[in-house]
FISELO-498112 format. One line per field, with one value per residue (C-alpha): x, y, z; residue in three letters; residue number from 0. Coordinates in pm, whole numbers. Layout:
BEGIN
px = X | ...
py = Y | ...
pz = Z | ...
res = ALA | ...
n = NUM | ...
***
This chain:
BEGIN
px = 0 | 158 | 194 | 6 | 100 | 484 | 462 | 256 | 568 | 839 | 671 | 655 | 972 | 1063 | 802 | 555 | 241 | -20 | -314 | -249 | -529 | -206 | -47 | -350 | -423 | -57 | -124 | -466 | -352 | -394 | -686 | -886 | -855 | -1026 | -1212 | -1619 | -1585 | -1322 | -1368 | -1050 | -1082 | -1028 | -772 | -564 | -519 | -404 | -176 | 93 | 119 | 110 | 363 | 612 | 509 | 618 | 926 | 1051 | 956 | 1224 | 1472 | 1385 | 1347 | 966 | 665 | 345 | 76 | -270 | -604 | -895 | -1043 | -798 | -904 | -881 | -603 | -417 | -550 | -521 | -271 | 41 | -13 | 211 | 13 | -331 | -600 | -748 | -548 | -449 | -357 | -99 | 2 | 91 | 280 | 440 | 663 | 738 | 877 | 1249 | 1217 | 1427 | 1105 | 721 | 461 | 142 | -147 | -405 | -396 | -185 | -213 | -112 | 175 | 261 | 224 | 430 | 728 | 684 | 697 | 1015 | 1194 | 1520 | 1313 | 1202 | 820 | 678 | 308 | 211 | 11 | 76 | -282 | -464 | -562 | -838 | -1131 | -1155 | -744 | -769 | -1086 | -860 | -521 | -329 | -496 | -790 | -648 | -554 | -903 | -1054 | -780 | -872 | -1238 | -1194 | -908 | -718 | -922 | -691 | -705 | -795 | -722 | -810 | -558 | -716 | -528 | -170 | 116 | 122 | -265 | -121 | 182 | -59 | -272 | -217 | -318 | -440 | -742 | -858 | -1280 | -1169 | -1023 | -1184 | -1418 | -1142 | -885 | -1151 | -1233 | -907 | -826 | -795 | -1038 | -1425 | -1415 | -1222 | -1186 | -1216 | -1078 | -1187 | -1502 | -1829 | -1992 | -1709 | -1708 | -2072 | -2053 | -1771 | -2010 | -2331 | -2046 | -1887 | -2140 | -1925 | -1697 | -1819 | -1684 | -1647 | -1605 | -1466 | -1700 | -1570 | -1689 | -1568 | -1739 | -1787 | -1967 | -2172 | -2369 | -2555 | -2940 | -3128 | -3403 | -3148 | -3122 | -3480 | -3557 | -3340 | -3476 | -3795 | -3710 | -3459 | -3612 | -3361 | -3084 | -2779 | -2671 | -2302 | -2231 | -1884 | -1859 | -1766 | -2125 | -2358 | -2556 | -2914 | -2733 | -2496 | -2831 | -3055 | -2764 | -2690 | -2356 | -2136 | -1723 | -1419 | -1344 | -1137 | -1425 | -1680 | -1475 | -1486 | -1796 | -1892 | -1665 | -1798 | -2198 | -2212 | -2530 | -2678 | -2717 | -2552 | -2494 | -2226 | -2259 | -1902 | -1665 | -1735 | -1431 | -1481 | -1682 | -1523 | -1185 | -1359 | -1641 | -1423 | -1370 | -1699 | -1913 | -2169 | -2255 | -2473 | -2324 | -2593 | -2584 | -2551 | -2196 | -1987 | -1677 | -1376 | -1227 | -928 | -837 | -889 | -646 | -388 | -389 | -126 | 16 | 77 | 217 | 430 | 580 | 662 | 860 | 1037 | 1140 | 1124 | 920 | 658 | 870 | 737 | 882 | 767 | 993 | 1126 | 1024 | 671 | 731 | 870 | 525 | 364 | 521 | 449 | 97 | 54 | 291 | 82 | -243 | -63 | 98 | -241 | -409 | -229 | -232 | -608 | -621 | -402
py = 0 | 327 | 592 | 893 | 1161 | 1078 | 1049 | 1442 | 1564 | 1399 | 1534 | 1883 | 1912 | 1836 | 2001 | 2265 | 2093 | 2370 | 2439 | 2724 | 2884 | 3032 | 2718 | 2557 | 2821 | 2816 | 2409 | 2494 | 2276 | 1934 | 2048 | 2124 | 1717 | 1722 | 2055 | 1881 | 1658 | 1863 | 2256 | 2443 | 2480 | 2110 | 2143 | 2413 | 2139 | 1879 | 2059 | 2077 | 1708 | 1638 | 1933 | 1738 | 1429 | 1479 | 1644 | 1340 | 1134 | 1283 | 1230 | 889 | 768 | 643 | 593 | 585 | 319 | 394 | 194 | 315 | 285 | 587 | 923 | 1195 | 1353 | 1074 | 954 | 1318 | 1438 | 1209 | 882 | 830 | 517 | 445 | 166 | -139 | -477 | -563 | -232 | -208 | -552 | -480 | -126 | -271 | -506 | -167 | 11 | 169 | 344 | 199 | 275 | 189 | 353 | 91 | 300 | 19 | -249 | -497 | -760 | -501 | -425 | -825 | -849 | -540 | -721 | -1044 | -883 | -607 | -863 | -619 | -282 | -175 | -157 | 32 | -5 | 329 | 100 | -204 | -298 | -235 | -508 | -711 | -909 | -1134 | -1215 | -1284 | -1542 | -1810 | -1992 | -2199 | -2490 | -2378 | -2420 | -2789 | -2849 | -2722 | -2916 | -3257 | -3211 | -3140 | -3352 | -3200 | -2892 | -2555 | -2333 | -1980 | -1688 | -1376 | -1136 | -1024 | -1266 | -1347 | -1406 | -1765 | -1839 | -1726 | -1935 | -2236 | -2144 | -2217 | -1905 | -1537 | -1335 | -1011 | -905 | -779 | -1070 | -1333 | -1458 | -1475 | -1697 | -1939 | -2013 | -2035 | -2274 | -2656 | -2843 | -2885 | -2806 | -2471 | -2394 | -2034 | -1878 | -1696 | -1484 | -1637 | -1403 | -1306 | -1714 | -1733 | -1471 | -1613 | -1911 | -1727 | -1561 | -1952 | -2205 | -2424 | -2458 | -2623 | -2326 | -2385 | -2177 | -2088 | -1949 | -1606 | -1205 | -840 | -666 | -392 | -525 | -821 | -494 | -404 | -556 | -628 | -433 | -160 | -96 | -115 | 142 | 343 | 295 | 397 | 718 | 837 | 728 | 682 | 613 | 406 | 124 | -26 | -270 | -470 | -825 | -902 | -800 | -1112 | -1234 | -1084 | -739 | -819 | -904 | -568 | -347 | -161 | -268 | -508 | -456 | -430 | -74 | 18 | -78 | 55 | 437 | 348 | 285 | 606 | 807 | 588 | 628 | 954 | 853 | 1178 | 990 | 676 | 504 | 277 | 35 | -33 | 133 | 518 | 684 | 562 | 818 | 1068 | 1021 | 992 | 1306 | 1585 | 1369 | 1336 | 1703 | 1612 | 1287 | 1341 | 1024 | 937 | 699 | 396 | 333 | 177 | 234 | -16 | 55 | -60 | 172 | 417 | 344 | 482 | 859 | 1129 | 1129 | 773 | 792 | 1089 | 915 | 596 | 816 | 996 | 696 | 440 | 239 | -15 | -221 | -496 | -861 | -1172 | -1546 | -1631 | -1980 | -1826 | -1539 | -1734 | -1976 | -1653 | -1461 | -1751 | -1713 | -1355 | -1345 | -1647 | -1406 | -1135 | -1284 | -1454 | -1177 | -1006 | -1321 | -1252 | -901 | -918
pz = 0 | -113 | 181 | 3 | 300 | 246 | -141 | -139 | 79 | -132 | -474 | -349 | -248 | -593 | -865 | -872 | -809 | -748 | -912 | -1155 | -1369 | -1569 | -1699 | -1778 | -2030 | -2124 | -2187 | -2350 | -2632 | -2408 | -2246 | -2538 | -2579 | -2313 | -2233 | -2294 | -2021 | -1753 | -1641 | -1712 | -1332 | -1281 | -1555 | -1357 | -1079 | -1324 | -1514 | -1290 | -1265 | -1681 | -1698 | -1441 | -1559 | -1920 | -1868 | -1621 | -1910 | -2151 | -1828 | -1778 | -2136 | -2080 | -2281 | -2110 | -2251 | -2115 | -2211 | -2275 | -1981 | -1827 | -1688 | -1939 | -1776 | -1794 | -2174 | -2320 | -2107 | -2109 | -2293 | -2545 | -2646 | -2598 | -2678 | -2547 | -2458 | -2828 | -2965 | -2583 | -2592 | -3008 | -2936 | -2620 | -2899 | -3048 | -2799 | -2837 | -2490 | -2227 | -1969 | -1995 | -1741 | -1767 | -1718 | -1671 | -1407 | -1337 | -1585 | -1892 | -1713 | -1658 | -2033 | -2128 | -1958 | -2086 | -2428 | -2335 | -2063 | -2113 | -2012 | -1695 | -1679 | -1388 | -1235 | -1036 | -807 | -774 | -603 | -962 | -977 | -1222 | -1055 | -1424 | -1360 | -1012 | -1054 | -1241 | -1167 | -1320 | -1175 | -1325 | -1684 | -1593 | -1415 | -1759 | -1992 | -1717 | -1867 | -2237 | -2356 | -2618 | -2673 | -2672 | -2423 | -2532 | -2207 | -2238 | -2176 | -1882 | -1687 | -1508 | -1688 | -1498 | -1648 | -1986 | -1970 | -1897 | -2214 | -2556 | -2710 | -2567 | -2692 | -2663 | -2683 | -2999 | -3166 | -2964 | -3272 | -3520 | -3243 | -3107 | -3517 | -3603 | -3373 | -3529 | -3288 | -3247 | -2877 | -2747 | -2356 | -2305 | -1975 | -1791 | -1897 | -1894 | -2083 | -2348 | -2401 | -2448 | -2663 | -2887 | -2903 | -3083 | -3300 | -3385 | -3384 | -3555 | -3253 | -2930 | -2661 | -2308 | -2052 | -1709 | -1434 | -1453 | -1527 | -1519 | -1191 | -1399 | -1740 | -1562 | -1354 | -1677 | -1746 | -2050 | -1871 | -1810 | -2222 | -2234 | -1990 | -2117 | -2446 | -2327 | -2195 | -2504 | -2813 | -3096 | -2866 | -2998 | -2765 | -2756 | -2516 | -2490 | -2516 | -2143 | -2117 | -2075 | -2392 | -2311 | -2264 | -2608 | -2784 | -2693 | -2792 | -3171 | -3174 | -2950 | -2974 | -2810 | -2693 | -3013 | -3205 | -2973 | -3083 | -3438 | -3442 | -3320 | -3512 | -3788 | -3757 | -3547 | -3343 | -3222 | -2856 | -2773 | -2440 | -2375 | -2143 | -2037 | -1800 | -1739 | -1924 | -2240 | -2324 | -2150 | -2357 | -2704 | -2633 | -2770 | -3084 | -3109 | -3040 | -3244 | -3012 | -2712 | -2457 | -2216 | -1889 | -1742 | -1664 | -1396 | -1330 | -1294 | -921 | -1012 | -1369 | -1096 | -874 | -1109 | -1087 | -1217 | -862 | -858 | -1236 | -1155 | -795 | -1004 | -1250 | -986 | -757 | -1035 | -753 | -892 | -1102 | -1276 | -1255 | -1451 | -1365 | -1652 | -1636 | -1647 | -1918 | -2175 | -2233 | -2136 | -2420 | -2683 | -2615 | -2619 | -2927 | -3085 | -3074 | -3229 | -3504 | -3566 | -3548 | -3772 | -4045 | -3995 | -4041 | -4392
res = UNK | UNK | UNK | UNK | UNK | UNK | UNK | UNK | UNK | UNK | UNK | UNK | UNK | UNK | UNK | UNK | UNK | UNK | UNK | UNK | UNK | UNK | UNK | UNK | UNK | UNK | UNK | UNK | UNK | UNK | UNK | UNK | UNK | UNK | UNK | UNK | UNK | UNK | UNK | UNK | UNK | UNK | UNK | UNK | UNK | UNK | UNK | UNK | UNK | UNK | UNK | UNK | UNK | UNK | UNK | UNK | UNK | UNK | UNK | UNK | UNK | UNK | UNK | UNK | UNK | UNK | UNK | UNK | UNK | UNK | UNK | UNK | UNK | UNK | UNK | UNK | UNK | UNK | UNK | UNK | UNK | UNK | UNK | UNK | UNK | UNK | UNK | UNK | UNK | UNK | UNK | UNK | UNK | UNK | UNK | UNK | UNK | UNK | UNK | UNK | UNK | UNK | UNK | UNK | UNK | UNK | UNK | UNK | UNK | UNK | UNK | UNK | UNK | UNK | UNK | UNK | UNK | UNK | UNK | UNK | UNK | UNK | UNK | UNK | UNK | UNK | UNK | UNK | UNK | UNK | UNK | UNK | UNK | UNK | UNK | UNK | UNK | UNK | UNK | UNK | UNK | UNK | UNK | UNK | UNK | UNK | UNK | UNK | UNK | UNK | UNK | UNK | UNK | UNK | UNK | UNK | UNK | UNK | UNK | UNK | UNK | UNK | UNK | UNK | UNK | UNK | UNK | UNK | UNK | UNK | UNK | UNK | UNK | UNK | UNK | UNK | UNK | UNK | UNK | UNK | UNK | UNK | UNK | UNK | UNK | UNK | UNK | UNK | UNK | UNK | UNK | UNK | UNK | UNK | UNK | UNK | UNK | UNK | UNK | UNK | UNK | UNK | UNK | UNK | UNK | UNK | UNK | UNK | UNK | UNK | UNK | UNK | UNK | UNK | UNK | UNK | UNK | UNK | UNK | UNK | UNK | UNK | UNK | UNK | UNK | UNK | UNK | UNK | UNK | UNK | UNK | UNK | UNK | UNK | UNK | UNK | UNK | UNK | UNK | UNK | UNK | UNK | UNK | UNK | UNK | UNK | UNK | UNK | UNK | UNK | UNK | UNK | UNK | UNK | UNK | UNK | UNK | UNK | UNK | UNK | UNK | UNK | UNK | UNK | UNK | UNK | UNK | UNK | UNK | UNK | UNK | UNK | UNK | UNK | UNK | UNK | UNK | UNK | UNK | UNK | UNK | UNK | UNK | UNK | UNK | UNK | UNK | UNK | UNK | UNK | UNK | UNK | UNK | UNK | UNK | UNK | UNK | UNK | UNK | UNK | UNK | UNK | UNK | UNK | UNK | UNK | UNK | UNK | UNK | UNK | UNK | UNK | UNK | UNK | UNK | UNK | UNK | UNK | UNK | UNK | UNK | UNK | UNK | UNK | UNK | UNK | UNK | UNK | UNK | UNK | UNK | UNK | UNK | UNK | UNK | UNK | UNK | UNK | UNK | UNK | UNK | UNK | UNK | UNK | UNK | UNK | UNK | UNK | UNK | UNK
n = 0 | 1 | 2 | 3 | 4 | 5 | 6 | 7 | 8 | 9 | 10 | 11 | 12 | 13 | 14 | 15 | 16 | 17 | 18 | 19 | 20 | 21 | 22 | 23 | 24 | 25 | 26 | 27 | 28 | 29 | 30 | 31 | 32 | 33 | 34 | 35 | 36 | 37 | 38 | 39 | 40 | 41 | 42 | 43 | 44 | 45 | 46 | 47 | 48 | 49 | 50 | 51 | 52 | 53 | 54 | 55 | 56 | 57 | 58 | 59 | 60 | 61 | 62 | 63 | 64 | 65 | 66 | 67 | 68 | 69 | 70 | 71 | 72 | 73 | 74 | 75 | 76 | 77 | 78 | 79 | 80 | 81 | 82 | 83 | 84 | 85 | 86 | 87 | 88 | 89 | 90 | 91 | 92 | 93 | 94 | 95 | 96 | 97 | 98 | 99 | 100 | 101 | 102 | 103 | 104 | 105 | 106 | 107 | 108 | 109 | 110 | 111 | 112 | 113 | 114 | 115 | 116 | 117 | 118 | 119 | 120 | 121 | 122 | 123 | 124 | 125 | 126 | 127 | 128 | 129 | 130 | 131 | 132 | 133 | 134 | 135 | 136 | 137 | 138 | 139 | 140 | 141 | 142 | 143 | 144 | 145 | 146 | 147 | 148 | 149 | 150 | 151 | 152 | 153 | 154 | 155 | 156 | 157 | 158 | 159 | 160 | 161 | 162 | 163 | 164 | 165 | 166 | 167 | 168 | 169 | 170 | 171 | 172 | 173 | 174 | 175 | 176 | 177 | 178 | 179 | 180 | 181 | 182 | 183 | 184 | 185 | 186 | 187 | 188 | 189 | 190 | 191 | 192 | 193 | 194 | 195 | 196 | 197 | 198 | 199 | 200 | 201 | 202 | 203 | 204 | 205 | 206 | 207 | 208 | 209 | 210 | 211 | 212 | 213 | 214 | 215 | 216 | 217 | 218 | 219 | 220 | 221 | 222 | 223 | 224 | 225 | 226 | 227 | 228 | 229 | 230 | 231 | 232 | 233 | 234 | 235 | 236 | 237 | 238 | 239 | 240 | 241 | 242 | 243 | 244 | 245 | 246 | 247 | 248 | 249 | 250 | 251 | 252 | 253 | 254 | 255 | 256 | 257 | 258 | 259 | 260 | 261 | 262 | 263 | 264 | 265 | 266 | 267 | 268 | 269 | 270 | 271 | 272 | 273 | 274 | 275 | 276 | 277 | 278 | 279 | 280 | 281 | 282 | 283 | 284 | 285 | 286 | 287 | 288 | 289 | 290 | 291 | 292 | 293 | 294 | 295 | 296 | 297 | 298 | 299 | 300 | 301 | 302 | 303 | 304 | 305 | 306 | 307 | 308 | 309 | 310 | 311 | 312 | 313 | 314 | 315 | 316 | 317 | 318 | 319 | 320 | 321 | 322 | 323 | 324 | 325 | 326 | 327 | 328 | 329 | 330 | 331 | 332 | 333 | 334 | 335 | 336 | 337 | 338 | 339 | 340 | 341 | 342 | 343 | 344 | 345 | 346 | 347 | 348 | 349
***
């Protein structure tokens, strides 16, 4: 657990970290990223921390890759990279800086590792964790491969490198459909999300899918009846849900994707309201994009994206604390299965 009180002292004694009306209209170029969904009031306290935060990154030789799921300070303010797990996991094997920052939780930053073992990858907080990683082990996999001889195991990124090392392949929501059909058996074992799994399975009837008993805290919340209702009271609204949603949910919504495609779909049909049901700063990172979009409610968000917070990022950067170790023993499977998705992926995509 990081001690906040000590952290505070140790950063002001270092960098200007007060809010300041002035520099936030002297950084009016970031914040108009940004300025829909954050005052310039909020801004002025923010600024501080993106201004120290990107000059530390020049010292240290970092990148920072943040996911979608982000606050906009963070997303708009110092990412260097940003996307969901693919698009990371793809520009983490692309990296020429000797540093990565993983804004996301804890997984992402296992995975950058196990792709860059020779760079130091630092986690701001190390408690971000992932309630879909944490709800399978390794002896889950076997349990699974004890039932379904010979069928491949298929993990979604969302787990630890130790579940990926004991998979044969990795996934993410937005290639999920094209691995599980690709794969050169009648019966696939998907780990460890229920409902991505039993969505996979109305995408590829022609496989037999099986699943572990797991699910996101934050996409399993959302209703069938909730998309109704809110049907009901906006008429013409566009629903998007993502595919760690469960089925009933999946099937009342527009358009079901992974959170790239959930933005290119919006940038693509320009909805004049749309909801998506997934975590809450989705929208909030792609509403300047999109003025002419109206984004209306539900949304939950994940409580562990927001454990990472410029403070945090900035600290990490500044102590080089929060550095991210992976056994070898376990990141070498772990990399062939994160490396078999991508090159597949990418045979897929040409």
């Amino acid at each position: 657990m990081l001690d906040m009180t000590d952290i505070r002292s140790e950063l002001r004694a270092h960098y200007d970290l007060e809010p300041s009306l002035e520099l936030a209209q002297e950084m009016s170029d970031i914040h108009a990223r940004m300025g829909r969904v954050m005052p310039i009031v909020d801004w002025a306290i923010h600024a501080p921390y993106v201004r120290a935060i990107n000059a530390l990154k020049k010292q240290r030789n970092a990148v920072v890759l943040a996911h979608n799921y982000m606050t906009p300070q963070i997303y708009h303010g110092i990412a260097d990279v940003v996307g969901d797990s693919l698009h990371l996991a793809i520009k983490a094997t692309e990296v020429e800086a000797e540093v990565i920052v993983q804004c996301g939780v804890h997984f992402m930053a296992e995975t950058s590792k196990i792709l860059n073992p020779a760079k130091t990858v630092l986690m701001p907080d190390m408690d971000a964790g992932c309630s879909l990683a944490e709800s399978i082990t390794a002896e889950g996999i076997a349990q699974m491969r004890a039932m379904y001889p010979g069928a491949p195991v298929v993990s979604y990124v969302n787990t630890t490198a130790e579940v990926k090392a004991a998979s044969d392949i990795c996934c993410t929501s937005a290639n999920a459909a094209q691995i599980v059909a690709a794969m050169d058996s009648d019966t696939v074992i998907m780990t460890p999300d229920k409902w991505l799994a039993q969505n996979v399975a109305n995408q590829v009837p022609q496989k037999r899918v099986v699943w572990w008993d797991g699910a996101c805290i934050v996409h399993e919340q959302f209703t069938a009846k909730d998309l109704r209702d809110f049907r009901d009271w906006n008429p013409g609204l566009k629903i998007i849900a993502h595919p760690e949603c469960p089925p009933e949910v999946v099937a009342e919504a527009d358009y079901a994707g992974s959170t790239a495609n959930i933005q290119g779909w919006v940038e693509t049909e320009r909805p004049k309201q749309v909801m998506l049901v997934t975590e809450c700063s989705m929208a909030s990172n792609i509403s300047d994009a999109n003025p002419d979009v109206e984004f209306l409610g539900p949304c939950n968000m994940c409580p562990y994206m927001q454990k990472i917070t410029l403070e945090k990022v900035l600290w990490s950067l500044h102590s080089m604390t929060g550095v991210v170790e992976v056994d070898p023993s376990v990141a070498e499977p772990a990399r062939l299965a994160v490396q078999r998705m991508i090159d597949l992926s990418r045979r897929l995509a040409g």
